[in-house]
N, CA, C and O atoms as a Maestro MAE file, in Angstrom:
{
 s_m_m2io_version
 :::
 2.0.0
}

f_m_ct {
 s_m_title
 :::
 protein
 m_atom[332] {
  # First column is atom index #
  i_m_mmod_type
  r_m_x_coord
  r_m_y_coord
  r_m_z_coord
  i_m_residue_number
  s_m_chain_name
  s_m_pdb_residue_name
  s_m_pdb_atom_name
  i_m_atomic_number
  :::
  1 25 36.466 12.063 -12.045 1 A "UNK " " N  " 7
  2 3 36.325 11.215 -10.879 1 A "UNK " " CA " 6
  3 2 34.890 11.231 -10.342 1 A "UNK " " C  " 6
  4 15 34.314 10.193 -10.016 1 A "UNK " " O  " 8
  5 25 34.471 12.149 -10.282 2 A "UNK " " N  " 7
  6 3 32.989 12.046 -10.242 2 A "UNK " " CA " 6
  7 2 32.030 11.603 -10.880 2 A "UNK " " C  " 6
  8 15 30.869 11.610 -10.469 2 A "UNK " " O  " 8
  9 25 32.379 11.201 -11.877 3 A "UNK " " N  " 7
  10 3 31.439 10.399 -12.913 3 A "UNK " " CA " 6
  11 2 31.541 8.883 -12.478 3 A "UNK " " C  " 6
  12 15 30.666 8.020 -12.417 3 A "UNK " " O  " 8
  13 25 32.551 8.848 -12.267 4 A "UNK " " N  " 7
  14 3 32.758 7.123 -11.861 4 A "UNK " " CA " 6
  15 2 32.275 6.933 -10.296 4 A "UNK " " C  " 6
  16 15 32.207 5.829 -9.756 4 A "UNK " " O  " 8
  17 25 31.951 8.177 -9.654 5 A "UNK " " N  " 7
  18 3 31.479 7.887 -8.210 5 A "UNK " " CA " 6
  19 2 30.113 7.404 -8.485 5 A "UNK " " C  " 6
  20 15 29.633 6.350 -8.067 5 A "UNK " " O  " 8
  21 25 29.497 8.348 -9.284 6 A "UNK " " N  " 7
  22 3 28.233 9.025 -9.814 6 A "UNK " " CA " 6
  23 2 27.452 7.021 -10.587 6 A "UNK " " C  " 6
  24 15 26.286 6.632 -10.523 6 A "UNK " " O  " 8
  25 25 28.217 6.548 -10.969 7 A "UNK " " N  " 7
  26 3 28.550 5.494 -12.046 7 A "UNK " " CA " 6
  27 2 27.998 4.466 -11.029 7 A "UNK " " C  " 6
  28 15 26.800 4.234 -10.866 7 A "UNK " " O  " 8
  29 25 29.175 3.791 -10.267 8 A "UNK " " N  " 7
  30 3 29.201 3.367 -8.818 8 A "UNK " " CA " 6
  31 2 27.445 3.285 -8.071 8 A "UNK " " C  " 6
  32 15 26.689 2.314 -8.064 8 A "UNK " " O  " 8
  33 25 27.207 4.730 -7.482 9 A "UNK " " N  " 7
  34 3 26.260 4.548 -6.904 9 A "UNK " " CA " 6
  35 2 24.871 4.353 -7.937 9 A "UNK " " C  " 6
  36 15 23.838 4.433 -7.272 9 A "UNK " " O  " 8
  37 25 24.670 4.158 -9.148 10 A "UNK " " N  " 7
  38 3 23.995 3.774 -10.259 10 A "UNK " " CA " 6
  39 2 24.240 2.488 -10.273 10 A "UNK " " C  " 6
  40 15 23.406 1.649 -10.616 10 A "UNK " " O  " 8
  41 25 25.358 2.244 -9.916 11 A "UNK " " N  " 7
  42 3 25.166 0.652 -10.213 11 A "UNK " " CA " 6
  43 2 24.727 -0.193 -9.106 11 A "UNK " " C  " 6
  44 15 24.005 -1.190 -9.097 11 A "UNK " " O  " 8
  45 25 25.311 0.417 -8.206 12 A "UNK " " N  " 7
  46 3 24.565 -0.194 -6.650 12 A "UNK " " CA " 6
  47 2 23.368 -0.347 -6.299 12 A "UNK " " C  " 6
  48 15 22.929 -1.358 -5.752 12 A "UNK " " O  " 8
  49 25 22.353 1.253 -6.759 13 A "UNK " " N  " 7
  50 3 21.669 0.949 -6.721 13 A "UNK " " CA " 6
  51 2 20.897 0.295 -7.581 13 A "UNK " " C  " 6
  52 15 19.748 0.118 -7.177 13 A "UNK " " O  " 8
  53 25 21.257 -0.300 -9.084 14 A "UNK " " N  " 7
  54 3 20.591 -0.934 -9.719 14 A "UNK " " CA " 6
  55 2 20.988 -2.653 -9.298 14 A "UNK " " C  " 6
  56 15 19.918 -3.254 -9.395 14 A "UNK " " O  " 8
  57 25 21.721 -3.308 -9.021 15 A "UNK " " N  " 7
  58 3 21.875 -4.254 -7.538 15 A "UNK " " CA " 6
  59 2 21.128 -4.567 -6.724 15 A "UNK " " C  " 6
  60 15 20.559 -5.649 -6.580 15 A "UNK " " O  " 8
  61 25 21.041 -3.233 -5.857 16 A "UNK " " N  " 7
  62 3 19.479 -3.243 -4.803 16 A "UNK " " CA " 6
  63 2 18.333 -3.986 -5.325 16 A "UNK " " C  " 6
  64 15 17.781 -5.041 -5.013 16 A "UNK " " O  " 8
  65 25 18.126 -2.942 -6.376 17 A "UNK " " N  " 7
  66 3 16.541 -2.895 -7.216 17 A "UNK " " CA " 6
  67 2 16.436 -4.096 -7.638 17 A "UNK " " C  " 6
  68 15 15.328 -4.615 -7.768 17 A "UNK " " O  " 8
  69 25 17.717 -4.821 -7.960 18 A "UNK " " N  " 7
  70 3 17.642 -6.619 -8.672 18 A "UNK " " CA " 6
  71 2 17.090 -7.233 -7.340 18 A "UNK " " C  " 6
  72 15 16.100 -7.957 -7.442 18 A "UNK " " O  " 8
  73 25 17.677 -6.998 -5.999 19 A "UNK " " N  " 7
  74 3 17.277 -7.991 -4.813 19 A "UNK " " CA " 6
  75 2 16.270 -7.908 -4.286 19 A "UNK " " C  " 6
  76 15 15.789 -8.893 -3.725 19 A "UNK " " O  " 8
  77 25 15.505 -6.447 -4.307 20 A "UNK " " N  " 7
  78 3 14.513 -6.411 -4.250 20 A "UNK " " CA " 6
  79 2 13.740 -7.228 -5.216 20 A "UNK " " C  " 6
  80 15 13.232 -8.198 -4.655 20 A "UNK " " O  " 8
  81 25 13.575 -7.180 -6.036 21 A "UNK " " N  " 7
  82 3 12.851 -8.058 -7.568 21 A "UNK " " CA " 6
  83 2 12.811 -9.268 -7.000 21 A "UNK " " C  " 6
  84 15 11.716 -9.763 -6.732 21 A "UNK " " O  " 8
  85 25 13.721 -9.785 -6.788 22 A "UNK " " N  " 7
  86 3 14.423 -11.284 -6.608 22 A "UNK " " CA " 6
  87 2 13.350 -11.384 -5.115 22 A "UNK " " C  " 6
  88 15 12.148 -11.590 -5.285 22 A "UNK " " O  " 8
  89 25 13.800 -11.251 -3.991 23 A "UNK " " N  " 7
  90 3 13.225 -11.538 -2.688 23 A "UNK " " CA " 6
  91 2 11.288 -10.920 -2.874 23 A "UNK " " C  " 6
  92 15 10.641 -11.640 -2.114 23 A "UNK " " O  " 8
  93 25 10.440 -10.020 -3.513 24 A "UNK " " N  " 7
  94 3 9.668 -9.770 -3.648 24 A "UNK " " CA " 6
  95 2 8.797 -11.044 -4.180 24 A "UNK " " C  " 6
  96 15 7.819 -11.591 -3.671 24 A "UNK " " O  " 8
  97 25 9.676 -11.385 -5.676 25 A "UNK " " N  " 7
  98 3 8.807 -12.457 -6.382 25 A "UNK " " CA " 6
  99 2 9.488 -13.729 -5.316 25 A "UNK " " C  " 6
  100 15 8.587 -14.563 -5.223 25 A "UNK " " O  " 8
  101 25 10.359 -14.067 -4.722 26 A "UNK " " N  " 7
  102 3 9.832 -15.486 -3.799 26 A "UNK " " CA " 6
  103 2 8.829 -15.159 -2.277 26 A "UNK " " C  " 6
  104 15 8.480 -15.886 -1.347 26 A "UNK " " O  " 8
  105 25 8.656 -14.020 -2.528 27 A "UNK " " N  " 7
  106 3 7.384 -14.212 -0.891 27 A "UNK " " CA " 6
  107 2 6.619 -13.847 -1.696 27 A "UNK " " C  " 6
  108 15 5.645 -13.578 -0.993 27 A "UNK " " O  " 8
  109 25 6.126 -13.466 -3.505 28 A "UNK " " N  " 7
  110 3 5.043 -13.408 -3.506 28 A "UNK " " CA " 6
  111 2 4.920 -15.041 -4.320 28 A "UNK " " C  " 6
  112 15 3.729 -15.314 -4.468 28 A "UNK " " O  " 8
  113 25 5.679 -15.947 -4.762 29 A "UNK " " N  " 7
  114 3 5.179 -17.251 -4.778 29 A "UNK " " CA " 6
  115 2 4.939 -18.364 -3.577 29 A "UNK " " C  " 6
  116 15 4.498 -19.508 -3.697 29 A "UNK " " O  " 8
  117 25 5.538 -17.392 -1.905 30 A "UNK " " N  " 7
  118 3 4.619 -18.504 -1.542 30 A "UNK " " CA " 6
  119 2 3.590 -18.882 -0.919 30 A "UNK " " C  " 6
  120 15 2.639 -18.149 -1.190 30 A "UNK " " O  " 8
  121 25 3.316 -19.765 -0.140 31 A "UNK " " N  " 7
  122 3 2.273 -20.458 0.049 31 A "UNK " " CA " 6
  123 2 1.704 -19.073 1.286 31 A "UNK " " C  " 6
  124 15 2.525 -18.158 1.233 31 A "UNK " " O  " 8
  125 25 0.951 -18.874 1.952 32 A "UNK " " N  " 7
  126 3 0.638 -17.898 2.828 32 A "UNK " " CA " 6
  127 2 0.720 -18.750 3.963 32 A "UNK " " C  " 6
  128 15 0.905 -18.038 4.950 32 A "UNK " " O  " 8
  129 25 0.655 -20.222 4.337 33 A "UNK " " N  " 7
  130 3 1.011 -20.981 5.222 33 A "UNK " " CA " 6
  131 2 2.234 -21.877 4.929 33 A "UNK " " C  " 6
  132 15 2.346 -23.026 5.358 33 A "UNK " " O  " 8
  133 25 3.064 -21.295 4.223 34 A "UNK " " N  " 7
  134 3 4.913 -22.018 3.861 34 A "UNK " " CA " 6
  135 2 5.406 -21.569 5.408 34 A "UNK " " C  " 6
  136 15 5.386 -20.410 5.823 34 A "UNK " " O  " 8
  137 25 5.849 -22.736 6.157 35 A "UNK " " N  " 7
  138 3 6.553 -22.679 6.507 35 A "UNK " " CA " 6
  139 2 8.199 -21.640 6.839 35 A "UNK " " C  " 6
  140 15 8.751 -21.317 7.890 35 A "UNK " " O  " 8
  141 25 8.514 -21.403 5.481 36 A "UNK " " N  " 7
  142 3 9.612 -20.500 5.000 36 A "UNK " " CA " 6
  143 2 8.996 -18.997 4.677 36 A "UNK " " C  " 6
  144 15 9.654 -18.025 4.304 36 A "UNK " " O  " 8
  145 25 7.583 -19.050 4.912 37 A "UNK " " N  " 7
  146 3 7.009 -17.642 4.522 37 A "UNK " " CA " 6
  147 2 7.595 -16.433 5.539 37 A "UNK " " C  " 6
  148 15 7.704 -15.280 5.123 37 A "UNK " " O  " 8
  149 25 8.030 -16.885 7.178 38 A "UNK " " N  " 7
  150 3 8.735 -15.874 7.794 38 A "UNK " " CA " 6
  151 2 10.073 -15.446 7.402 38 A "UNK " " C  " 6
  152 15 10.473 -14.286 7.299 38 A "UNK " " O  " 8
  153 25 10.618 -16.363 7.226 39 A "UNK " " N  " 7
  154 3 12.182 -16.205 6.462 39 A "UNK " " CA " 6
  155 2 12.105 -15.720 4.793 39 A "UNK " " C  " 6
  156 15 13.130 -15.147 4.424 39 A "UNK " " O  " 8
  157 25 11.325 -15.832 4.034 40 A "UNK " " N  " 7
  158 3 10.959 -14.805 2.631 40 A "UNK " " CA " 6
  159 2 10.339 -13.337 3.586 40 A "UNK " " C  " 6
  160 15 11.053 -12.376 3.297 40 A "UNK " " O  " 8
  161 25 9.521 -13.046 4.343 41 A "UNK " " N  " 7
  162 3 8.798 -12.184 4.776 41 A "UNK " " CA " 6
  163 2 10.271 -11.083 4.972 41 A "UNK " " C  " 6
  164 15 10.325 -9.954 4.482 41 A "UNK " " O  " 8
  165 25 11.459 -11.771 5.851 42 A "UNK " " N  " 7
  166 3 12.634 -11.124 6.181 42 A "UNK " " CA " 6
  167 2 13.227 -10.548 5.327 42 A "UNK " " C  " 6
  168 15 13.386 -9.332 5.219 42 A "UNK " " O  " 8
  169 25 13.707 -11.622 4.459 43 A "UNK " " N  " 7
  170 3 14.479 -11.410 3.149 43 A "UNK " " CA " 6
  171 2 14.198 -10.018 2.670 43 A "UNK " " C  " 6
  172 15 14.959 -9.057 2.560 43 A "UNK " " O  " 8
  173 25 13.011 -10.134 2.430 44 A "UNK " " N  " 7
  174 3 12.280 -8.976 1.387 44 A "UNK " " CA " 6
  175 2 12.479 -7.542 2.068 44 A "UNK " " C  " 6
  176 15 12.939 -6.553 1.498 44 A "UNK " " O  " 8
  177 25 12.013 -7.620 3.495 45 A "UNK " " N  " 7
  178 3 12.237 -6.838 4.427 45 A "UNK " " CA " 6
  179 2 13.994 -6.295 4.224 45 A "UNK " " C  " 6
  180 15 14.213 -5.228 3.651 45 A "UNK " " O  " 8
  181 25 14.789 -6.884 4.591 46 A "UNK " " N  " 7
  182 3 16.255 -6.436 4.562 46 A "UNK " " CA " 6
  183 2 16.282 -5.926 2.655 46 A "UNK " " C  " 6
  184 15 16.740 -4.888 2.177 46 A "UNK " " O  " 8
  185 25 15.771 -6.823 2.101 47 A "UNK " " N  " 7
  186 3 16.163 -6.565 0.671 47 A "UNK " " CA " 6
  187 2 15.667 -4.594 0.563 47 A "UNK " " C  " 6
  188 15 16.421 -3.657 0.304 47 A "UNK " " O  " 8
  189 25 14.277 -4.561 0.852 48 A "UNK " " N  " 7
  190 3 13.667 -3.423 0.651 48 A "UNK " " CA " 6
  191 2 14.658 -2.218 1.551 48 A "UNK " " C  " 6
  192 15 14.728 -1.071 1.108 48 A "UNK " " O  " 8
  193 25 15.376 -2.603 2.806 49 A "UNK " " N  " 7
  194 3 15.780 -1.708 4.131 49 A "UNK " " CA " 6
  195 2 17.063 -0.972 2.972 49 A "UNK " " C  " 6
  196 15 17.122 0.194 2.581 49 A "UNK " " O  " 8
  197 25 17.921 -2.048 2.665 50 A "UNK " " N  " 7
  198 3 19.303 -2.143 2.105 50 A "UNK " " CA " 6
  199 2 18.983 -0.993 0.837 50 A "UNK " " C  " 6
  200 15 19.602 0.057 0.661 50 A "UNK " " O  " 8
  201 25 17.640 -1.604 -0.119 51 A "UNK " " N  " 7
  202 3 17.573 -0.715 -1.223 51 A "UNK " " CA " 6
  203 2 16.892 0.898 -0.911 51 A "UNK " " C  " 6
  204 15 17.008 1.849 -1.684 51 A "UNK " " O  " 8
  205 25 16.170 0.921 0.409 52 A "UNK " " N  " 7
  206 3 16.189 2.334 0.410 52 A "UNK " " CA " 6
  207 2 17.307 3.061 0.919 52 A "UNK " " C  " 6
  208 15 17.458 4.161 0.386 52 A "UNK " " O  " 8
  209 25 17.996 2.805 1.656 53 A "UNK " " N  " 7
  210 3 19.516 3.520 2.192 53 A "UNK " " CA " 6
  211 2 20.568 3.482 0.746 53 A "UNK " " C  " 6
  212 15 21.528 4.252 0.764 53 A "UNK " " O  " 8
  213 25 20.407 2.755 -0.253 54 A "UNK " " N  " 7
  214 3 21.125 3.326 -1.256 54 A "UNK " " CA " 6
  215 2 20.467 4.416 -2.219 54 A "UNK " " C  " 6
  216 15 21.035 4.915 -3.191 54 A "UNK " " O  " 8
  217 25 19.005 4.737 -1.728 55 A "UNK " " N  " 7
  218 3 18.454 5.258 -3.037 55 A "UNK " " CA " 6
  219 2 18.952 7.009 -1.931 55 A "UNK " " C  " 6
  220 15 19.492 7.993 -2.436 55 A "UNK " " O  " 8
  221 25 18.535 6.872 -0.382 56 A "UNK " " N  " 7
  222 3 19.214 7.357 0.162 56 A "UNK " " CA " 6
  223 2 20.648 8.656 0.068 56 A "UNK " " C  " 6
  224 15 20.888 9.861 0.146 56 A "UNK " " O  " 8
  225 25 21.274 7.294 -0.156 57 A "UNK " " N  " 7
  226 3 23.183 7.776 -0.713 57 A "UNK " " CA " 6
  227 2 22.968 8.102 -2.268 57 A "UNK " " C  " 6
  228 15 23.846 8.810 -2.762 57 A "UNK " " O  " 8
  229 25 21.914 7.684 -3.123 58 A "UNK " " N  " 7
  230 3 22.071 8.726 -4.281 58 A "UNK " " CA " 6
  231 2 21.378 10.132 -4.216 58 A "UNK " " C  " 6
  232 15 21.426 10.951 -5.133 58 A "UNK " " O  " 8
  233 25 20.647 10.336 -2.875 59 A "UNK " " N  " 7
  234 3 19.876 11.415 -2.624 59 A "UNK " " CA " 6
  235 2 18.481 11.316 -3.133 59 A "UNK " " C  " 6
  236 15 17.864 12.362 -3.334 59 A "UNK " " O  " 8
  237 25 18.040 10.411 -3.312 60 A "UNK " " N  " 7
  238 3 16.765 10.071 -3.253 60 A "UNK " " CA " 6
  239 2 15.908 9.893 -1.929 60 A "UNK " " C  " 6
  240 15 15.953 8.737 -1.510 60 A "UNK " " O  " 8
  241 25 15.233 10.656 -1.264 61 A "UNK " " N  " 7
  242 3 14.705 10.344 0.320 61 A "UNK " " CA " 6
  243 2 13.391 10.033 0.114 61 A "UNK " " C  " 6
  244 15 12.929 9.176 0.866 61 A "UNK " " O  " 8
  245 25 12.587 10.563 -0.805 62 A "UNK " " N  " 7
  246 3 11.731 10.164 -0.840 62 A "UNK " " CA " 6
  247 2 11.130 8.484 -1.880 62 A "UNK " " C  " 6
  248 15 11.285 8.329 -3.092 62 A "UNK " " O  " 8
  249 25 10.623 7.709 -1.131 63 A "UNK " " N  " 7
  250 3 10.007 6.461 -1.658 63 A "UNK " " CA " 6
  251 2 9.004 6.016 -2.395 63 A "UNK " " C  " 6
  252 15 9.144 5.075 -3.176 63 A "UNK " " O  " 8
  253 25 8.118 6.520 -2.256 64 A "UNK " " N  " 7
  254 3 6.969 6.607 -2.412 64 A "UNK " " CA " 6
  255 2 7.215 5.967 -4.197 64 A "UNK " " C  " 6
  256 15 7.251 4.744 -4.335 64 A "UNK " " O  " 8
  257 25 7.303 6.489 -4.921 65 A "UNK " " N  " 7
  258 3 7.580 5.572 -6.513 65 A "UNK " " CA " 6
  259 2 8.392 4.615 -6.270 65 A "UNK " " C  " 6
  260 15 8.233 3.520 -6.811 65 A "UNK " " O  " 8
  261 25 9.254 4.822 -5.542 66 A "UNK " " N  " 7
  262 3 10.241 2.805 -5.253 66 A "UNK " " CA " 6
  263 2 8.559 1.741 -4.995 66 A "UNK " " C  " 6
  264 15 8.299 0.684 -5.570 66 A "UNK " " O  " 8
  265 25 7.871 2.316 -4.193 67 A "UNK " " N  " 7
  266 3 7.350 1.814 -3.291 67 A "UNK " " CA " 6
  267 2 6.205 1.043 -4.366 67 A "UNK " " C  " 6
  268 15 5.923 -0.153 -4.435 67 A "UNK " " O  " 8
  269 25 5.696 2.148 -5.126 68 A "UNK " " N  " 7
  270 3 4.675 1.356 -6.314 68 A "UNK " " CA " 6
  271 2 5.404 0.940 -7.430 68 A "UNK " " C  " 6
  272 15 5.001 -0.040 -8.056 68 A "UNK " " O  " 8
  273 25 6.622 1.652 -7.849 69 A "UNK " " N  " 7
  274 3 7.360 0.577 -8.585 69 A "UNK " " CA " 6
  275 2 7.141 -1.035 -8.875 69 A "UNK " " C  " 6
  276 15 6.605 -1.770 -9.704 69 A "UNK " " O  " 8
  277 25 8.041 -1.119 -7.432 70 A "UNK " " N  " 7
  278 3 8.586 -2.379 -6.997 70 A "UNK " " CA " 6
  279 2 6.949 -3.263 -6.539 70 A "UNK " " C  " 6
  280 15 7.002 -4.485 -6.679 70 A "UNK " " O  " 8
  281 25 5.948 -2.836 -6.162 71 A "UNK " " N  " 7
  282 3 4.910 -3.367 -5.552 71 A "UNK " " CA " 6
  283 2 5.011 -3.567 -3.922 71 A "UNK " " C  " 6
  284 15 4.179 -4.218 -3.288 71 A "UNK " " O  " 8
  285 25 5.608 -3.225 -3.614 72 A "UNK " " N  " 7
  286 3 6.010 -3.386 -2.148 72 A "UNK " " CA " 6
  287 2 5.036 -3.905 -1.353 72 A "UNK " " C  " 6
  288 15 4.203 -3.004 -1.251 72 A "UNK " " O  " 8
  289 25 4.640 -4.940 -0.675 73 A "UNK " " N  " 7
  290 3 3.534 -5.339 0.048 73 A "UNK " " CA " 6
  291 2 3.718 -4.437 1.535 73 A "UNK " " C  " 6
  292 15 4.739 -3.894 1.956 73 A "UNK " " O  " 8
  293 25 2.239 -4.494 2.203 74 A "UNK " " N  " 7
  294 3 2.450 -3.667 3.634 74 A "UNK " " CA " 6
  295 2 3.142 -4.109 4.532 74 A "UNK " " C  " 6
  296 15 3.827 -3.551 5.389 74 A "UNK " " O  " 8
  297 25 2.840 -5.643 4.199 75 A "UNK " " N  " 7
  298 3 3.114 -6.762 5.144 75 A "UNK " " CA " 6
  299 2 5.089 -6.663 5.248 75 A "UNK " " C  " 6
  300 15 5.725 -7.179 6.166 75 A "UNK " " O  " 8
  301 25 5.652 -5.971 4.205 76 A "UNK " " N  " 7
  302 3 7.192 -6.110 4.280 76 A "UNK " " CA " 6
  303 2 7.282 -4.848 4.676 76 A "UNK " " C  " 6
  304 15 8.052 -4.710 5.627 76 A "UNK " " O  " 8
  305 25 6.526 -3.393 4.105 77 A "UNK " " N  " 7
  306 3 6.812 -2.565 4.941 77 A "UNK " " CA " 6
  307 2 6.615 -2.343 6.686 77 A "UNK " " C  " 6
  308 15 7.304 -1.772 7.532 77 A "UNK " " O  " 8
  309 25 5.704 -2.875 6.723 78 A "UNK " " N  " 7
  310 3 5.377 -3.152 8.290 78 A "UNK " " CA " 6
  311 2 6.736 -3.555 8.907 78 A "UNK " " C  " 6
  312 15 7.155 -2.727 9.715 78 A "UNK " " O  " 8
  313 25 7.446 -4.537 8.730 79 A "UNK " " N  " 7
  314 3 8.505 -4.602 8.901 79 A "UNK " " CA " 6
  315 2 9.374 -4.134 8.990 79 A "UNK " " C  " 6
  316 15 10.364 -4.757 9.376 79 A "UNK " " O  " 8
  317 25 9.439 -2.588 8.624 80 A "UNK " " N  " 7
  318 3 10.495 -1.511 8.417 80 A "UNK " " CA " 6
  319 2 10.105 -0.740 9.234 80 A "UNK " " C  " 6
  320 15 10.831 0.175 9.625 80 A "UNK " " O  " 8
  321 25 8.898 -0.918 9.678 81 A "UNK " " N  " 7
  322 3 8.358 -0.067 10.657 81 A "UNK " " CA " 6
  323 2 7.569 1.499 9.947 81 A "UNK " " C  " 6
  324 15 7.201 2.506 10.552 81 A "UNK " " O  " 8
  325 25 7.517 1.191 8.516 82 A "UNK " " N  " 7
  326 3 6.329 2.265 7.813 82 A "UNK " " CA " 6
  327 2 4.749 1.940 7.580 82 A "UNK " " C  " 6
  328 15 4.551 0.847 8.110 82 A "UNK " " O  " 8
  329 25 3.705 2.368 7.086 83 A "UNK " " N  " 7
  330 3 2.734 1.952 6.996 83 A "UNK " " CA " 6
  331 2 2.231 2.526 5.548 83 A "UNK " " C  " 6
  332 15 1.115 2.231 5.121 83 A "UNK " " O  " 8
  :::
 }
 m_bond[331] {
  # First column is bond index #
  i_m_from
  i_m_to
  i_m_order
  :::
  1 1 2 1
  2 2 3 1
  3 3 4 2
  4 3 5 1
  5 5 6 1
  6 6 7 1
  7 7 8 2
  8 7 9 1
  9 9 10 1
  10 10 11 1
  11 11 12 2
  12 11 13 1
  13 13 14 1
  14 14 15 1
  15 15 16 2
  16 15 17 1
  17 17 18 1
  18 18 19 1
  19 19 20 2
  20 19 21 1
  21 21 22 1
  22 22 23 1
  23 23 24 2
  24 23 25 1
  25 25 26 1
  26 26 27 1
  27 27 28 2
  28 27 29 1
  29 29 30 1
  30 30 31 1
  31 31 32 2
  32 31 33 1
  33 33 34 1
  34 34 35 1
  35 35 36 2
  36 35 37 1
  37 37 38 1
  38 38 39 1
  39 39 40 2
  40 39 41 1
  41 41 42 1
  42 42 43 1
  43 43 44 2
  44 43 45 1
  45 45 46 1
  46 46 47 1
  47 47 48 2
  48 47 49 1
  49 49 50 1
  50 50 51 1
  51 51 52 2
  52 51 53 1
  53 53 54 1
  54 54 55 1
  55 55 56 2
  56 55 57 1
  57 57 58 1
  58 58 59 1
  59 59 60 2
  60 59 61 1
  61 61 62 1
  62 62 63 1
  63 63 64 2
  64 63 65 1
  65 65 66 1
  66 66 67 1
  67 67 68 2
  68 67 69 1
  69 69 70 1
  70 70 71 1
  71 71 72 2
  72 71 73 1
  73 73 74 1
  74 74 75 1
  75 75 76 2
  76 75 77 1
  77 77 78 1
  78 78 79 1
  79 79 80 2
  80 79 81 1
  81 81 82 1
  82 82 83 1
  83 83 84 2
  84 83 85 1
  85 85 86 1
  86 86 87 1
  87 87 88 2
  88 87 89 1
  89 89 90 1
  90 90 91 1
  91 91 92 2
  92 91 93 1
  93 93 94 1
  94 94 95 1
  95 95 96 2
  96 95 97 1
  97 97 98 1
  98 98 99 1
  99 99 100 2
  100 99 101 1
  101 101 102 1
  102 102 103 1
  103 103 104 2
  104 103 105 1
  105 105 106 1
  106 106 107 1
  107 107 108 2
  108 107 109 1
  109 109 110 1
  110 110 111 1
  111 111 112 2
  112 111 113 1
  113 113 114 1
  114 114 115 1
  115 115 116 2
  116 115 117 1
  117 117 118 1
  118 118 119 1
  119 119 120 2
  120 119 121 1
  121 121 122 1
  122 122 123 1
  123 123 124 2
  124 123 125 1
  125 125 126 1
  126 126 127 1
  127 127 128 2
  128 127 129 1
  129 129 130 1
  130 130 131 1
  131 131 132 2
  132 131 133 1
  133 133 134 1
  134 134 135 1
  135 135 136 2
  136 135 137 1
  137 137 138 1
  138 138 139 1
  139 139 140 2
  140 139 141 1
  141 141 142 1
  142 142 143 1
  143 143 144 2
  144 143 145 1
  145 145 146 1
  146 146 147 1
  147 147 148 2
  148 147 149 1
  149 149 150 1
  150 150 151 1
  151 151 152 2
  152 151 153 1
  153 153 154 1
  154 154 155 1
  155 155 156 2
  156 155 157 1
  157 157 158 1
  158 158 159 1
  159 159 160 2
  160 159 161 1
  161 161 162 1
  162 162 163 1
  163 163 164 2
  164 163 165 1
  165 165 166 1
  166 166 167 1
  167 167 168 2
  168 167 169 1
  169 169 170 1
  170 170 171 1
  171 171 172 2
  172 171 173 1
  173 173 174 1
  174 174 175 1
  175 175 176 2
  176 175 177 1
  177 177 178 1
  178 178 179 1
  179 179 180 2
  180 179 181 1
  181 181 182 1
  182 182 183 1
  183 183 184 2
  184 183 185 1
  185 185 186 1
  186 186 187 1
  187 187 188 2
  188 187 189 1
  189 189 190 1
  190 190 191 1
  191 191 192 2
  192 191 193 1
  193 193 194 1
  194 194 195 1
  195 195 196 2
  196 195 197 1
  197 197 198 1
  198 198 199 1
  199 199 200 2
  200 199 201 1
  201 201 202 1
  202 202 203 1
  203 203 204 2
  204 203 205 1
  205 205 206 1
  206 206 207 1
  207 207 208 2
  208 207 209 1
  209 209 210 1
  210 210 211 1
  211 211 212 2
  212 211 213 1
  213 213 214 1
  214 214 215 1
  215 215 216 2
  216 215 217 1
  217 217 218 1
  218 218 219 1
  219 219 220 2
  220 219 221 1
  221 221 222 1
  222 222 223 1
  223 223 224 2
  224 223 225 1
  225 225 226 1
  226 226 227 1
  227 227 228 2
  228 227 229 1
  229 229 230 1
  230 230 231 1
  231 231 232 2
  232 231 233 1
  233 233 234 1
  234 234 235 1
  235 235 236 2
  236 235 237 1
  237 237 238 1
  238 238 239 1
  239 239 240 2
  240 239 241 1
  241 241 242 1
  242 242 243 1
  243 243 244 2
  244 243 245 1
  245 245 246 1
  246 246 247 1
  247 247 248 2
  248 247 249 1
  249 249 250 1
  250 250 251 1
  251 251 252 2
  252 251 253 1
  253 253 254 1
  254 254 255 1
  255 255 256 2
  256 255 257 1
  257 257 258 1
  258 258 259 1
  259 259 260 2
  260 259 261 1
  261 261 262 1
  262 262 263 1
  263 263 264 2
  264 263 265 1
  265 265 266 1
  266 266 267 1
  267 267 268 2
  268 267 269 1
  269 269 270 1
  270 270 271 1
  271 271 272 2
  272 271 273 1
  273 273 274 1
  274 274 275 1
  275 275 276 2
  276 275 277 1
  277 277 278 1
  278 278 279 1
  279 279 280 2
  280 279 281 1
  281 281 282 1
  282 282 283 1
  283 283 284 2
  284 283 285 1
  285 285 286 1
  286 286 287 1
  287 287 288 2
  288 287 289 1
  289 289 290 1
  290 290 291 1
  291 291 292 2
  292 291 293 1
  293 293 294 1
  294 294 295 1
  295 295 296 2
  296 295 297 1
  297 297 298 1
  298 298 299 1
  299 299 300 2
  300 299 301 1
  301 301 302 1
  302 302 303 1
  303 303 304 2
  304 303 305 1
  305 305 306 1
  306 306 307 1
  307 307 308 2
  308 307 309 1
  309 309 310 1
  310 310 311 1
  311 311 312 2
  312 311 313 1
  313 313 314 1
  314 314 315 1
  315 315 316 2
  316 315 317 1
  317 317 318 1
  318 318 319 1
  319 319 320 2
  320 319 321 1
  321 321 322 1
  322 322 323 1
  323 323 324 2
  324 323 325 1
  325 325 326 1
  326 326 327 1
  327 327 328 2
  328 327 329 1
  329 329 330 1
  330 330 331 1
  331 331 332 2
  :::
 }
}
């Protein structure tokens, strides 16, 4: 039973890591004066919030490699309220 918990939160967080991907590459295609650039700016923001509270629940606390991984701009962490 623990393998399938274990399984579970592997898969969740590989989920996250897709929405992150996903919301990252549309605020980094757009325009820096799009209109929709506050609403991608969000996205990415919740996408990034959501994927650290699961890396979190697998016991991962520290970020810092999510963070250059993924490319994380400041401008979305700012948003989380890190720097």
């Amino acid at each position: 039973m623990d393998h399938e918990i274990a399984a579970e939160k592997a898969a969740s967080l590989g989920r996250a890591g897709d929405r992150v991907k996903r919301a990252l590459q549309h605020l980094a295609e757009a325009e820096q004066a799009s209109p929709t650039r506050n609403a991608l700016l969000k996205d990415a923001a919740e996408a990034v919030y959501a994927y650290f509270i699961q890396r979190e629940l697998c016991g991962l606390r520290r970020h810092h490699d999510a963070i250059r991984e993924y490319q994380i701009p400041r401008e979305v962490l700012a948003r989380l309220g890190a720097s």
